[in-house]
Backbone as CSV, one residue per row, in Angstrom:
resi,resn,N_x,N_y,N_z,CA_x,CA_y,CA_z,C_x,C_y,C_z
1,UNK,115.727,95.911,93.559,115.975,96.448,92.218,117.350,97.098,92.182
2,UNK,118.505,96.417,91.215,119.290,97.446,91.392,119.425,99.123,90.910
3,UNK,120.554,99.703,91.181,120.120,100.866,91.374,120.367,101.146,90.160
4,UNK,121.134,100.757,88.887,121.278,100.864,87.688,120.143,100.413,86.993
5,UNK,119.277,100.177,86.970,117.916,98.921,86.279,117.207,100.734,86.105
6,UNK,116.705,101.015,85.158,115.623,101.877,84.436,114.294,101.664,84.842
7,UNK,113.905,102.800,85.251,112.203,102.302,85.551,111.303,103.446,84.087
8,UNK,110.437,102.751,83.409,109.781,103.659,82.866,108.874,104.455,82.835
9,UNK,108.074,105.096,82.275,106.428,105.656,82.826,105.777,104.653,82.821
10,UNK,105.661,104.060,81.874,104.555,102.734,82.046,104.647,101.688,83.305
11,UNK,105.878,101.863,83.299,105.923,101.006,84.854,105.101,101.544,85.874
12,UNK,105.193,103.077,85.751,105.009,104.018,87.522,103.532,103.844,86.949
13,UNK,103.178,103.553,85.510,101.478,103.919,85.040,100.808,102.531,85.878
14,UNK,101.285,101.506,85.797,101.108,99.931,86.010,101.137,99.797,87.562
15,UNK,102.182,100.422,88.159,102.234,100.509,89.685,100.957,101.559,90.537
16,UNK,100.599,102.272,89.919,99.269,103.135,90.329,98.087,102.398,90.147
17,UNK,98.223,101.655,88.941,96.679,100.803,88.736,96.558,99.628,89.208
18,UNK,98.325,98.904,90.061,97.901,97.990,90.819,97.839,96.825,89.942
19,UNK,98.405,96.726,89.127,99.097,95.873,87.585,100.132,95.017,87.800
20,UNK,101.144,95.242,88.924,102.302,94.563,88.800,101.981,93.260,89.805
21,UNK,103.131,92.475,89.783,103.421,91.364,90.541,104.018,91.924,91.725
22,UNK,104.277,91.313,92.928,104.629,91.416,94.213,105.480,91.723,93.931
23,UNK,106.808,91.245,93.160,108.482,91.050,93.075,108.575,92.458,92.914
24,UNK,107.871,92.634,91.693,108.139,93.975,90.640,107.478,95.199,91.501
25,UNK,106.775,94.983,92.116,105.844,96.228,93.220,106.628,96.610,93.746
26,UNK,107.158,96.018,94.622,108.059,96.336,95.487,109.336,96.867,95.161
27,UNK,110.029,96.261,93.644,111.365,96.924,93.523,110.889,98.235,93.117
28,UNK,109.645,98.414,92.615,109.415,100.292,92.115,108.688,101.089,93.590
29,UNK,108.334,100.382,94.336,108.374,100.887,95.841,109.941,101.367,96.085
30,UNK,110.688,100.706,96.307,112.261,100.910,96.540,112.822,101.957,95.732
31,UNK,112.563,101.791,94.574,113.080,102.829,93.371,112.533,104.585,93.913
32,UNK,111.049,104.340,93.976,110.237,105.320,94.421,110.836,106.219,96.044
33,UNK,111.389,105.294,96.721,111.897,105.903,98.091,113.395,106.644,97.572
34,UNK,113.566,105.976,96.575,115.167,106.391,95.959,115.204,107.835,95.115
35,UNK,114.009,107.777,94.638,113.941,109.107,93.861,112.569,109.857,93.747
36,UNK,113.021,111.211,94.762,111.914,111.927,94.726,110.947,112.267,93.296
37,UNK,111.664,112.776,92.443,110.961,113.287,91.505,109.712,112.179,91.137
38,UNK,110.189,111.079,90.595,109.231,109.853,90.267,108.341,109.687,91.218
39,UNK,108.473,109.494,92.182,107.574,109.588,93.776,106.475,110.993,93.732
40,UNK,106.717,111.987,93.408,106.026,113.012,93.265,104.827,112.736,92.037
41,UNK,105.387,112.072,90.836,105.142,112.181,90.082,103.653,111.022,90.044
42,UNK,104.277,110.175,90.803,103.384,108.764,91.284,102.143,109.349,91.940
43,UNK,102.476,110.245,93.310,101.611,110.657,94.081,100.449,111.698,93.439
44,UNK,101.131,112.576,92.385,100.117,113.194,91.522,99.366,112.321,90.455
45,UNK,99.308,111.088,90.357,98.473,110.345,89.703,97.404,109.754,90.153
46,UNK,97.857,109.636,91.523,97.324,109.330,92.904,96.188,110.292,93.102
47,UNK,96.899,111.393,92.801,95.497,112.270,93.588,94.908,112.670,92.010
48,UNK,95.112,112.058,91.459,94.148,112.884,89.985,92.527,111.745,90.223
49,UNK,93.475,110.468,90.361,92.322,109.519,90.227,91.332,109.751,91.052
50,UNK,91.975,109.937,93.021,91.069,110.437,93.667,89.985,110.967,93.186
51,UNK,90.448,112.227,92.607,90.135,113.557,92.441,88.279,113.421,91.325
52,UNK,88.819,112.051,90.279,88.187,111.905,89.647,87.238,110.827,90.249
53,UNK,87.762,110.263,91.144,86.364,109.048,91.817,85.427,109.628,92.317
54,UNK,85.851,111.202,93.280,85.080,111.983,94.063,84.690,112.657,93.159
55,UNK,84.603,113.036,92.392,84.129,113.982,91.180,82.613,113.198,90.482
56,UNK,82.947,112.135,90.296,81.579,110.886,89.352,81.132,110.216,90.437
57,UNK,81.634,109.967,92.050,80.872,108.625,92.785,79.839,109.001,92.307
58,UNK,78.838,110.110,92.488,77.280,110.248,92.918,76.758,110.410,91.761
59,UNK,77.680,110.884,90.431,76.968,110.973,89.004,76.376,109.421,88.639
60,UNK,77.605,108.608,88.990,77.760,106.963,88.420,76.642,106.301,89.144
61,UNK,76.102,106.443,90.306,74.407,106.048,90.624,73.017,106.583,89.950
62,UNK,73.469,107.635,89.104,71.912,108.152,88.985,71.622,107.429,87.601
63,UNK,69.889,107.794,87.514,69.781,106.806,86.442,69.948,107.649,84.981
64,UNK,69.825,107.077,83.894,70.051,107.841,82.736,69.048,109.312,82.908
65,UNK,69.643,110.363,82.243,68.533,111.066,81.961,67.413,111.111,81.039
66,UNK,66.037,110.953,81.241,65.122,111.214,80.325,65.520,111.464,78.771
67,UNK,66.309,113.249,78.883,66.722,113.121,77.532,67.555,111.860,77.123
68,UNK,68.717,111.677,77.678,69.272,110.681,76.456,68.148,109.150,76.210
69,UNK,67.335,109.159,77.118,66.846,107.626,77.177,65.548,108.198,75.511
70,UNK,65.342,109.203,75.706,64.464,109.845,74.471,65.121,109.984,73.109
71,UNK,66.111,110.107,73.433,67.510,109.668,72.243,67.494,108.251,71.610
72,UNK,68.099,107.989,72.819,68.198,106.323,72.551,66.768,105.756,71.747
73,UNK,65.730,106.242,71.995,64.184,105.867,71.894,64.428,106.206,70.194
74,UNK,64.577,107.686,70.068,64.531,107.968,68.494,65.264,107.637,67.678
75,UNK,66.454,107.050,68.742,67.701,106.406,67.310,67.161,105.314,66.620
76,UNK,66.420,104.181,67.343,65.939,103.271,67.356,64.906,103.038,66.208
77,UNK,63.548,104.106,66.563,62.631,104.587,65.281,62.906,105.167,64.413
78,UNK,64.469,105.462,64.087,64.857,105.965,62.760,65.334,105.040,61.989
79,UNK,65.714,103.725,62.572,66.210,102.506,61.964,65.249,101.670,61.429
80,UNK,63.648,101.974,62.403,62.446,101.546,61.733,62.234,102.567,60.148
81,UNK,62.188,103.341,60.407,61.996,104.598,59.028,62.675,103.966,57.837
82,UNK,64.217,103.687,57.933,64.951,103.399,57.282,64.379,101.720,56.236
83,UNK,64.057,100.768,57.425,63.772,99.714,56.570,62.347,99.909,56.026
84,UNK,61.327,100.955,56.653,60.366,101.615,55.539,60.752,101.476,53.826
85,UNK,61.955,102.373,54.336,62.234,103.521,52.755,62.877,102.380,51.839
86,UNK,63.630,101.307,52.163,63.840,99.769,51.538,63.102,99.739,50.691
87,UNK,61.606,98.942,51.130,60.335,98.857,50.997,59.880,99.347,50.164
88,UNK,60.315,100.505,49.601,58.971,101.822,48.885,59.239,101.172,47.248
89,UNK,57.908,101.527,46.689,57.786,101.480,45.522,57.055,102.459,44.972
90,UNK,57.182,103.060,43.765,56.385,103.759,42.911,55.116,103.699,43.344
91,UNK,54.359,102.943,43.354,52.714,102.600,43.486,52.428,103.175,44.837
92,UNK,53.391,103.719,45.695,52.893,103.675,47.263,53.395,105.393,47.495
93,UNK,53.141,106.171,46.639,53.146,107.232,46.815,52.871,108.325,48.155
94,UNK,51.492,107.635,48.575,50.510,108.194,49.423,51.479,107.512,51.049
95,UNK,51.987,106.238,50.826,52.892,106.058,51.900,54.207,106.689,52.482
96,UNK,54.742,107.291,50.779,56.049,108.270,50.964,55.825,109.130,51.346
97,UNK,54.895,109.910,51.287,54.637,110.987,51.932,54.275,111.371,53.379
98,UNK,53.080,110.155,53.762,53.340,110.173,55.222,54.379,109.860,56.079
99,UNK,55.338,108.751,54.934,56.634,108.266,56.108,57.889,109.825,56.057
100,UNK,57.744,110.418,55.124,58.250,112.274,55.053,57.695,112.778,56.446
101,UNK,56.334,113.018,56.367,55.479,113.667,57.385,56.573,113.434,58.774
102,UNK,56.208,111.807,58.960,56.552,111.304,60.301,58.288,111.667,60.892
103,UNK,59.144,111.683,59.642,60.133,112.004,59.467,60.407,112.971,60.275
104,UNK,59.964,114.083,59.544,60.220,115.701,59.909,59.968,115.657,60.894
105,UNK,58.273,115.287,61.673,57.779,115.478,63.233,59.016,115.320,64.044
106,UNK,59.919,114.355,63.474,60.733,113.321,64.666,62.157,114.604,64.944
107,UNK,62.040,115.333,64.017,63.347,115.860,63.981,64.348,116.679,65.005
108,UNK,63.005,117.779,65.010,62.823,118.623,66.362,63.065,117.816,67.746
109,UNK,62.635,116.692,68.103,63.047,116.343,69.151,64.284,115.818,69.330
110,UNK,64.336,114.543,68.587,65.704,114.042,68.001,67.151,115.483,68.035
111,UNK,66.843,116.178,67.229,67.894,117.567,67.522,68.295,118.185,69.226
112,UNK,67.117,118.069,69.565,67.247,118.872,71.468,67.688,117.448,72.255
113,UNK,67.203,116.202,71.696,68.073,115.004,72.529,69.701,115.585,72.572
114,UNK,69.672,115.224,70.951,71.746,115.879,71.058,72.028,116.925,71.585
115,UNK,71.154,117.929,71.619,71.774,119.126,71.867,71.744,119.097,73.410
116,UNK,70.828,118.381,74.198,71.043,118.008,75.604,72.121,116.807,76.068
117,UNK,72.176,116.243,75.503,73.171,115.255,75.430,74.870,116.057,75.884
118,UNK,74.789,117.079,74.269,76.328,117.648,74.749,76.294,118.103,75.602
119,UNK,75.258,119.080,76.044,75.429,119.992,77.215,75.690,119.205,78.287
120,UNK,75.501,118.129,78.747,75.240,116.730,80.029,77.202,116.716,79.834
121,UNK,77.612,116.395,78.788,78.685,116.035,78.541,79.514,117.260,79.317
122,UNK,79.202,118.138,78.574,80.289,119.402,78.661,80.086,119.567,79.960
123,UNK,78.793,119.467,80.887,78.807,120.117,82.293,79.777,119.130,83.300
124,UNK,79.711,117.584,82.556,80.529,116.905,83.351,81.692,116.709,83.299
125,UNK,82.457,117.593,81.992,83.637,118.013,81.997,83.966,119.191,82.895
126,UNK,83.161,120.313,83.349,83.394,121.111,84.090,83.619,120.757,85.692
127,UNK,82.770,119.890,86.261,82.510,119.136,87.311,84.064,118.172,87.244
128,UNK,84.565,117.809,86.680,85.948,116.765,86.791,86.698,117.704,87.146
129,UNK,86.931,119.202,86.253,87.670,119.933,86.533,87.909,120.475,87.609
130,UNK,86.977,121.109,88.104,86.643,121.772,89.142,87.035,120.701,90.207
131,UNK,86.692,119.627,90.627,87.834,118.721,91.378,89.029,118.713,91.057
132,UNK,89.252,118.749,90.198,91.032,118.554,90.187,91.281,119.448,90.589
133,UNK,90.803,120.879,90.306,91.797,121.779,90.587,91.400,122.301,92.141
134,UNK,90.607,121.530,92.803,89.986,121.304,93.982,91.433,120.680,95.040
135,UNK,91.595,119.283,94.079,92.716,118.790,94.296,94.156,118.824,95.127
136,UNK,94.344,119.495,93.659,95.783,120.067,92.935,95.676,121.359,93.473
137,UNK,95.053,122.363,93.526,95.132,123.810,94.196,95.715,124.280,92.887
138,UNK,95.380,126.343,92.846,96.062,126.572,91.950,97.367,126.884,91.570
139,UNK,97.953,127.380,90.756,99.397,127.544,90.284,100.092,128.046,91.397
140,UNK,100.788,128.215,92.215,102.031,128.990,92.564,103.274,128.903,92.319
141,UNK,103.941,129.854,92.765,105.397,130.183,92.520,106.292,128.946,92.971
142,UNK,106.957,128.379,92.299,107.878,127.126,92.731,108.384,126.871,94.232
143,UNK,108.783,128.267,94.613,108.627,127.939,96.028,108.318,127.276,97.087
144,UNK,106.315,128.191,96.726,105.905,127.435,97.880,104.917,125.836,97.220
145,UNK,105.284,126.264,95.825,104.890,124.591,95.346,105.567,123.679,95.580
146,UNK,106.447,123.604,95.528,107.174,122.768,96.742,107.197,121.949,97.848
147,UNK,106.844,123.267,98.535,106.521,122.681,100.077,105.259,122.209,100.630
148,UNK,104.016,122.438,98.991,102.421,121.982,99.163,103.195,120.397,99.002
149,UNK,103.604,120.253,97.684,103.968,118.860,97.417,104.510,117.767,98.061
150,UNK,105.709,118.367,98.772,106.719,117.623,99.682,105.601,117.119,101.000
151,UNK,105.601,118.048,101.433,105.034,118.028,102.977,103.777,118.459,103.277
152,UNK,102.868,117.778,102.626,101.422,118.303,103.492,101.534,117.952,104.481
153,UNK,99.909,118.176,105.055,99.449,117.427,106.598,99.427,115.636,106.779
154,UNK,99.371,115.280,107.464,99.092,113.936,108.129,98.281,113.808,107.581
155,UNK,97.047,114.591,108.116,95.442,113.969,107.699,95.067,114.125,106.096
156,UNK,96.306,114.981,105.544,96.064,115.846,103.939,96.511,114.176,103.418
157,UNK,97.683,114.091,103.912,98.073,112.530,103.341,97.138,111.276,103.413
158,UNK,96.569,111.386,104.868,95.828,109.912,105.268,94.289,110.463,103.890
159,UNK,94.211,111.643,104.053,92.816,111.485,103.116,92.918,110.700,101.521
160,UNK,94.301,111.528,101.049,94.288,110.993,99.548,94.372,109.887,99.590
161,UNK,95.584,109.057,100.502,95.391,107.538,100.363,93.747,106.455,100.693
162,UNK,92.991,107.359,101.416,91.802,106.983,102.094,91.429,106.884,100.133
163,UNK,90.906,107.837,99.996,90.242,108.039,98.590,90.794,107.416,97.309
164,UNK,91.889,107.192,97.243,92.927,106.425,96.304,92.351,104.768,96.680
165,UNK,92.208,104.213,97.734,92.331,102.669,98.034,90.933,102.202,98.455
166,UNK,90.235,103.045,99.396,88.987,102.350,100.219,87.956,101.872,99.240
167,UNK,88.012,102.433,98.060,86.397,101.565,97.577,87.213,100.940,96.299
168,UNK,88.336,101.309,96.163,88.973,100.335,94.762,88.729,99.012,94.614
169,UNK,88.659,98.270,93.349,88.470,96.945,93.314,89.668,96.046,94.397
170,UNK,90.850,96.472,94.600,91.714,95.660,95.116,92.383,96.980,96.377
171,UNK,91.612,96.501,97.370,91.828,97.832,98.354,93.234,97.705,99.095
172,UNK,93.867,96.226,99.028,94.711,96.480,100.303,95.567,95.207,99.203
173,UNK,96.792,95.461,99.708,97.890,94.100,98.792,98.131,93.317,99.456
174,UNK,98.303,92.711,101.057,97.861,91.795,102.156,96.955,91.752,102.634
175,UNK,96.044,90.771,102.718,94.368,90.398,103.397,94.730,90.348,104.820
176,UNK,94.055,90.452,105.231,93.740,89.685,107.154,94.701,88.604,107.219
177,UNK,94.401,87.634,106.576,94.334,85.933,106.139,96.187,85.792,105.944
178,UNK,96.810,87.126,105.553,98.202,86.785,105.621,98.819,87.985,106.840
179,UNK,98.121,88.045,108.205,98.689,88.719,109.052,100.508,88.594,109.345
180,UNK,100.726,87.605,109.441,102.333,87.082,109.719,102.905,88.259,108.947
181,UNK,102.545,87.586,107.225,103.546,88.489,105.981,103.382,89.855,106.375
182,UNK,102.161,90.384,106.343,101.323,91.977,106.537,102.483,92.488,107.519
183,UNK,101.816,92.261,109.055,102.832,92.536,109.697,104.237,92.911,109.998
184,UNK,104.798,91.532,109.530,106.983,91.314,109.046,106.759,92.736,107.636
185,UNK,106.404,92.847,106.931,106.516,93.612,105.700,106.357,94.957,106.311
186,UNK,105.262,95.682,106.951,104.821,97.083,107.620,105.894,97.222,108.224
187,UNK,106.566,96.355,109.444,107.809,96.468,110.312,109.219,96.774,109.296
188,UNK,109.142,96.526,108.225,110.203,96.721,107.673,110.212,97.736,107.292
189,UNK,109.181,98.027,106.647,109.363,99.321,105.594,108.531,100.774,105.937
190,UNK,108.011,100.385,107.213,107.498,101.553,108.017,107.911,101.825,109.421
191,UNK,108.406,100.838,109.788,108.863,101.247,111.350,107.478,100.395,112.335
192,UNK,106.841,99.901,111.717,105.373,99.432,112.495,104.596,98.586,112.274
193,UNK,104.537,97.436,112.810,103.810,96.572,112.302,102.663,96.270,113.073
194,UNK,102.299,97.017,113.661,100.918,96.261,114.769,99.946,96.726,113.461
195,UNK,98.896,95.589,114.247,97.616,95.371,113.214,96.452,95.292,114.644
196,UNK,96.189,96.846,115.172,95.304,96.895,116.031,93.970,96.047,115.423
197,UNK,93.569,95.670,116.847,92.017,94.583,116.410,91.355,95.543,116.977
198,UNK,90.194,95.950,116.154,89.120,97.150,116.044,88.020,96.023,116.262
199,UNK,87.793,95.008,116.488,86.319,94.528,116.283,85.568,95.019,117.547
200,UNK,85.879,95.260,118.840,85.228,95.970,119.593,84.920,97.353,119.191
201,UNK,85.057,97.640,118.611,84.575,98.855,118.004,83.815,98.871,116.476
202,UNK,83.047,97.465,116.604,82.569,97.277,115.150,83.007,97.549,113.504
203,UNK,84.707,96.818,113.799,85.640,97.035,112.645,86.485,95.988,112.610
204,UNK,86.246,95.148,111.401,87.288,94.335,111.103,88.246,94.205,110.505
205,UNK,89.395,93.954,110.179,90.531,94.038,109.496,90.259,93.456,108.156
206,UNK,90.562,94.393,107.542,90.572,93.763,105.767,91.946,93.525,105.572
207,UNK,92.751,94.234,105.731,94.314,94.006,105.153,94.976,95.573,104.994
208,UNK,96.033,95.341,104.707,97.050,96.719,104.533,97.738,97.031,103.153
209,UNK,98.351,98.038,103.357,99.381,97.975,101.804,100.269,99.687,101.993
210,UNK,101.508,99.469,101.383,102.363,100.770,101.482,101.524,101.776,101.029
211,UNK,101.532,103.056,101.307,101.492,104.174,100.172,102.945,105.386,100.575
212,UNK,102.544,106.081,99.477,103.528,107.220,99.910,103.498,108.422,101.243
213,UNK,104.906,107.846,101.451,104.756,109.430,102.935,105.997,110.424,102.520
214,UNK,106.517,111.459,103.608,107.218,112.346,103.000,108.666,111.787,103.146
215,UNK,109.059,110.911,104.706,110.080,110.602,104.876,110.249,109.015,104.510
216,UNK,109.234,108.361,104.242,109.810,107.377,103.580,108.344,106.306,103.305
217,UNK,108.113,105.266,103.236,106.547,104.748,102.859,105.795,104.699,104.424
218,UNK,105.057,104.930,104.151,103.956,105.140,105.198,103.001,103.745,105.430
219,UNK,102.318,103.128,105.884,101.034,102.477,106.024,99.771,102.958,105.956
220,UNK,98.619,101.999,105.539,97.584,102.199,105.170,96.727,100.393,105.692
221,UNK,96.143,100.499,106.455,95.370,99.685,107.443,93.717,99.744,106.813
222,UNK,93.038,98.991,106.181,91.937,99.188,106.294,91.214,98.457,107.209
223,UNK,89.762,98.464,107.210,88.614,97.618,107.909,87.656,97.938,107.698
224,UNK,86.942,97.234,107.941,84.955,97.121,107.564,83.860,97.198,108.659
225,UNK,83.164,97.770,108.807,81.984,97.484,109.629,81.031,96.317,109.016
226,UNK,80.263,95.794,109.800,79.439,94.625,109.115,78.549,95.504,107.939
227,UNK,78.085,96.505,108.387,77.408,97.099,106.701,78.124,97.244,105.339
228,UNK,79.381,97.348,105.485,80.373,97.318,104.250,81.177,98.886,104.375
229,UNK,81.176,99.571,105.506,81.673,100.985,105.411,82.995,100.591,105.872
230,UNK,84.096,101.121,105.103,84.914,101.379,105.344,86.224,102.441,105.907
231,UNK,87.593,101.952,106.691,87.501,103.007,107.809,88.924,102.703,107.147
232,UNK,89.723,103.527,107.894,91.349,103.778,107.268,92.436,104.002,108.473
233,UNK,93.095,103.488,108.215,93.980,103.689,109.710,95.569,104.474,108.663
234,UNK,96.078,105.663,108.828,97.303,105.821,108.329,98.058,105.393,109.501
235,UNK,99.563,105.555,108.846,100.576,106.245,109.789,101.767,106.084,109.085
236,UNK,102.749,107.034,109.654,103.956,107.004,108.937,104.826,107.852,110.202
237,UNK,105.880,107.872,109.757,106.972,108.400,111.088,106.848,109.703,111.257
238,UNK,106.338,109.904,112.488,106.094,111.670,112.391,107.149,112.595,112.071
239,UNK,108.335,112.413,112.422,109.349,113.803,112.437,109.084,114.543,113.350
240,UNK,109.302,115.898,113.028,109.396,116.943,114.108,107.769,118.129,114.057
241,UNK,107.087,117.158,113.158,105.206,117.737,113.314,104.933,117.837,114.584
242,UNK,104.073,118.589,115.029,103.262,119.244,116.057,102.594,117.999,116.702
243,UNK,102.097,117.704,117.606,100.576,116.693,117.236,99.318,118.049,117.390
244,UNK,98.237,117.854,116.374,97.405,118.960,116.172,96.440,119.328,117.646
245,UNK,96.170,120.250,118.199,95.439,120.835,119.736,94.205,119.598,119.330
246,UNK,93.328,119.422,118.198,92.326,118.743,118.884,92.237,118.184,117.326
247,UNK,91.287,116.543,117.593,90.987,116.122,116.491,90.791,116.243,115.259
248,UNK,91.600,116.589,114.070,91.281,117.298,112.784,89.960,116.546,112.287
249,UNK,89.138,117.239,111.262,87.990,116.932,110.022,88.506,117.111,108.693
250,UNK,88.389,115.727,108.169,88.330,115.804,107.000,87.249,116.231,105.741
251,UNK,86.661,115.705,104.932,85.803,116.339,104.036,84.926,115.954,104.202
252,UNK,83.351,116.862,103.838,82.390,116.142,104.402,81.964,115.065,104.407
253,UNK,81.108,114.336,105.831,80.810,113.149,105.469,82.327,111.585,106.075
254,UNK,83.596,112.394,106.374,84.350,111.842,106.491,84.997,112.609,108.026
255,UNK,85.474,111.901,108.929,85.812,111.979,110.094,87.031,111.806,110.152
256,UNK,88.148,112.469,110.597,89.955,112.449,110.611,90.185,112.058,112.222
257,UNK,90.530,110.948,113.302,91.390,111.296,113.997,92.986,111.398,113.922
258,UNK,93.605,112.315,114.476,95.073,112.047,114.508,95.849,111.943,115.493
259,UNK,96.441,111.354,115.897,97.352,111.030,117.567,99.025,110.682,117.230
260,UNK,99.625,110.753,118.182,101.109,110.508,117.893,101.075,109.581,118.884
261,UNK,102.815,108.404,118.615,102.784,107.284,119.711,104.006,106.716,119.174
262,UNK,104.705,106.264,119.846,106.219,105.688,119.234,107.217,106.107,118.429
263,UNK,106.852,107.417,118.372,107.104,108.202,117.080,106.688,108.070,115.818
264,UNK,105.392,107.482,115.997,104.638,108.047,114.046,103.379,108.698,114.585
265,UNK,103.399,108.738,113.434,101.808,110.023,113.490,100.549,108.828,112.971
266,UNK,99.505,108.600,113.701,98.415,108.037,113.126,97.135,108.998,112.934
267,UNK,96.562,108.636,112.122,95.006,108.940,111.330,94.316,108.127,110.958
268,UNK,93.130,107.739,111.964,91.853,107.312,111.606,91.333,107.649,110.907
269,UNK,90.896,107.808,109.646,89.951,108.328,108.732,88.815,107.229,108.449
270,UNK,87.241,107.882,108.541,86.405,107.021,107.363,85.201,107.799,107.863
271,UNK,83.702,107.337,106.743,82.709,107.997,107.045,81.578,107.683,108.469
272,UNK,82.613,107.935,109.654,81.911,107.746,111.141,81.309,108.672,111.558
273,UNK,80.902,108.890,112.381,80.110,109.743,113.629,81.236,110.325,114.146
274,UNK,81.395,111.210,114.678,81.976,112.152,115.925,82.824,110.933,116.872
275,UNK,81.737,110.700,116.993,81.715,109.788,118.584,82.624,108.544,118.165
276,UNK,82.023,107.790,116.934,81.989,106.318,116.748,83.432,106.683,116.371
277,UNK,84.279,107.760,115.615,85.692,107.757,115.099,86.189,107.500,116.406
278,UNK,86.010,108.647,117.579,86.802,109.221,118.483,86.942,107.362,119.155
279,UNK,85.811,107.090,119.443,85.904,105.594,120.515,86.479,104.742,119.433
280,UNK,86.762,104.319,117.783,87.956,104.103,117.440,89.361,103.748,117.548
281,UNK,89.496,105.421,117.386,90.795,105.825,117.321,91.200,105.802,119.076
282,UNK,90.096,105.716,120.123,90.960,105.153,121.679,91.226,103.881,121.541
283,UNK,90.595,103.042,121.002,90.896,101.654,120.803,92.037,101.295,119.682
284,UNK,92.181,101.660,119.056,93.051,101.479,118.415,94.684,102.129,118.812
285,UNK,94.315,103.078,119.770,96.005,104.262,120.393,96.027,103.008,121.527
286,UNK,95.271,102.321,121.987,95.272,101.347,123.078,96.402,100.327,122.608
287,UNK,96.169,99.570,121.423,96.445,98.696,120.882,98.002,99.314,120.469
288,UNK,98.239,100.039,120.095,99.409,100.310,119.600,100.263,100.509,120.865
289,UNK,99.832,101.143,121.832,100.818,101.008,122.872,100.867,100.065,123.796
290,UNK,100.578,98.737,123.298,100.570,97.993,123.903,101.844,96.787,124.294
């Protein structure tokens, strides 16, 4: 992309949802390494969505509630009522009155459907919130907002991208099936192209794809167990980070390893065992220094 060419919001909106063509991905990848602000701006869209997948996964399985399905029930028998009242004639007096009767009965319930309804609504507006700002953390002084933004942790990074990509409809932008490209592409634009083989460790390679790091694009490695769980491999060029005294944890339910090696920082992330991450992430530090 040259460096004069305009990128717009809708572009950076289109590049988050995974909208564009290869050509065009990549020149707003490039653009994105070119200018922090937009890159920031990308990555906070990044973590909103997170923010909001983890917020509804477990709402979006349950089944309707009673009330609204009692809703739905009375909207239904009010449309019967209605082609009643069509119907009516003078002579059927004794019918208007009971279809009144039946009316009114219905009302009282019909009223506490809606009025449960909003409340369902409003609580699951509170629940979105409360993740985001779970998220996002609250306000501080420009300062040290800053330095939350710029430079989190390794594992702070490997999580959002974990949560941003692993269960999305289109998890990775190279499959298995184009290892060659995958590979030549990671080596370029990360410093790394190995594509450790996890299947001894009951993990197969799905494919990869850039995300954002602090010093420049990072990698993102997925794979599958035969049940369909999915596991996350980061890495990006460490710099002058620590490597952490002992295995970090991510959020519950989710397992972080992190190791250094060639100079990048890797993170295993996904929902494993103790054990099953740690024997992983040896198989996989195997593979890379190989």
């Amino acid at each position: 992309m040259p460096a004069s060419e305009h990128v717009d919001e809708s572009e950076l909106h289109a590049f988050v949802d995974g909208e564009l063509d290869a050509e065009r991905r990549r020149g707003i990848e490039d653009h994105l390494h070119k200018n922090a602000e937009d890159a920031a701006l990308v990555e906070g869209w990044r973590r909103q969505n997170a923010a909001l997948r983890a917020a509804f996964a477990q709402a979006a399985k349950e089944p309707l509630p009673a009330s609204l399905r009692a809703s739905k029930a009375g909207a239904g028998r009010s449309f019967g009522s209605g082609v009643n009242w069509a119907r009516f004639s003078p002579s059927k007096a004794s019918s208007l009155r009971s279809m009144r009767r039946a009316d009114t009965s219905r009302r009282t319930p019909r009223r506490s459907a809606v009025a449960v309804s909003i409340l369902t609504l409003f609580a699951g507006a509170i629940v979105a919130g409360a993740a985001l700002l779970a998220f996002t953390g609250p306000a501080t002084p420009p300062d040290k907002a800053v330095r939350l933004v710029t430079a989190p942790g390794f594992v702070t990074r490997a999580h959002i991208a974990y949560l941003t990509f692993a269960q999305d409809a289109r998890p990775v932008e190279l499959s298995a099936e184009q290892r060659a490209e995958l590979s030549a592409w990671l080596l370029e634009r990360t410093g790394f192209g190995g594509l450790p083989d996890l299947t001894t460790a009951g993990l197969e390679l799905l494919g990869g794809r850039l995300v954002p790091g602090v010093a420049g694009p990072a990698g993102l490695l997925l794979y599958e167990t035969k049940s369909g769980v999915r596991v996350g491999l980061f890495f990006e060029r460490a710099m002058s980070e620590a490597a952490p005294a002992e295995p970090p944890r991510a959020t519950p339910g989710l397992t972080a390893v992190e190791w250094r090696a060639a100079g990048l920082a890797f993170v295993l992330l996904g929902p494993l065992s103790g054990e099953a991450g740690q024997a992983a992430a040896e198989r996989a530090a195997s593979e890379v220094l190989r």
